[in-house]
Structures are given as C-alpha cells and as structure tokens.
LUMTIMI-525887 format. One line per field, with one value per residue (C-alpha): residue number from 0; residue in one letter; x, y, z. Coordinates in Angstrom, 3 decimals. Example, Ala and Ser with C-alpha at 12.3 -4.5 7.8 and 13.67 -1.06 7.14 Angstrom:
resi	0_1
resn	A_S
x	12.300_13.670
y	-4.500_-1.060
z	7.800_7.140
This chain:
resi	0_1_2_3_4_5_6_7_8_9_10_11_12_13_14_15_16_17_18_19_20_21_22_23_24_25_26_27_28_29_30_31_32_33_34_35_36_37_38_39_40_41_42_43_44_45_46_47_48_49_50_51_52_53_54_55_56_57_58_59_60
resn	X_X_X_X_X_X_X_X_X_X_X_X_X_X_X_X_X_X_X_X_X_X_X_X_X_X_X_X_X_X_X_X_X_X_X_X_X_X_X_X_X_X_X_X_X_X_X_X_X_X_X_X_X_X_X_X_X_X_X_X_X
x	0.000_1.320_0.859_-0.938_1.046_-0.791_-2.365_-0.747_-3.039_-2.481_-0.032_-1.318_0.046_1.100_0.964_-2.883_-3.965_-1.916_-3.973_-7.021_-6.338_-6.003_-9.589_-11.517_-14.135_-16.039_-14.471_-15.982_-14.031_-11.435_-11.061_-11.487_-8.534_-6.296_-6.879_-6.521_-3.225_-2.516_-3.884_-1.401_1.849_1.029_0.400_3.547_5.393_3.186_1.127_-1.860_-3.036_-4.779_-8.252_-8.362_-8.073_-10.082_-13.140_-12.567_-12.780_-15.759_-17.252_-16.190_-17.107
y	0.000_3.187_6.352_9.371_12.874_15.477_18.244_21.109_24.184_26.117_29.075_32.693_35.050_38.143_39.700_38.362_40.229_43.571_43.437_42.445_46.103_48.072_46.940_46.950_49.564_48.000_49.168_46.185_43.381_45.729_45.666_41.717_41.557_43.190_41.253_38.210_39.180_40.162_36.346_34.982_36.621_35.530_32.151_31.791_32.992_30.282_32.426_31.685_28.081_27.205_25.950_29.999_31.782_29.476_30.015_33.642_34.065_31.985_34.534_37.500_40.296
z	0.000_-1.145_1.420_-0.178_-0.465_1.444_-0.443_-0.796_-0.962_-4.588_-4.639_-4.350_-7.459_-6.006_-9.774_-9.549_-6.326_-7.296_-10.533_-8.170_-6.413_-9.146_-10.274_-7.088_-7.030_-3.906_-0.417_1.351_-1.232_-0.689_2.960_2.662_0.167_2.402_5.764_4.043_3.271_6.144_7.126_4.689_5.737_9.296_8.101_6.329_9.765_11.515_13.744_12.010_10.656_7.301_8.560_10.562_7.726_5.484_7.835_7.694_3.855_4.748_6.988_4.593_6.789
C-alpha cells in the first residue's frame, strides 16, 4: 500500500492580487482583500493556521 502525499493548498500570485487592487471599485471586497493578506503573511510565519483563515474568507465580513 502506497501512502498518499498530502495536499498542498495552490499558490497565491502576487501579480494576480496587485492586478485584483487596481480593479476593485467595492471598499468592502477591498477591505477583505487586504486582511486576508494580512492572514497569509502571518500564516507563512506560523502564527496563524490554514483551517483559521479558510473560515474567515468563509465569513467574509
């Protein structure tokens, strides 16, 4: 029996969400944008866990 590779969750484009910025008329996607990158660069310091921030794009308020 062969043990299965975790998955790996897909890799953010920081060219993608600059773009995303530059587009964004509504304040309220706007504010959400920016805390979840906020949510990301704590992540990748390992404050913050995966399953968090996934339930607060969830809650998107």
């Amino acid at each position: 029996m062969t043990k299965r590779r975790k998955p790996r969750p897909p890799q953010v484009s920081e060219q993608a969400l600059a773009e995303l910025n530059e587009t964004v008329v509504d304040e309220e996607l706007l504010a959400l944008t920016n805390r979840l990158k906020l949510f990301e660069e704590l992540r990748t310091e390992g404050v913050l866990n995966t399953p968090y921030i996934a339930l607060e794009a969830l809650a998107g308020r």
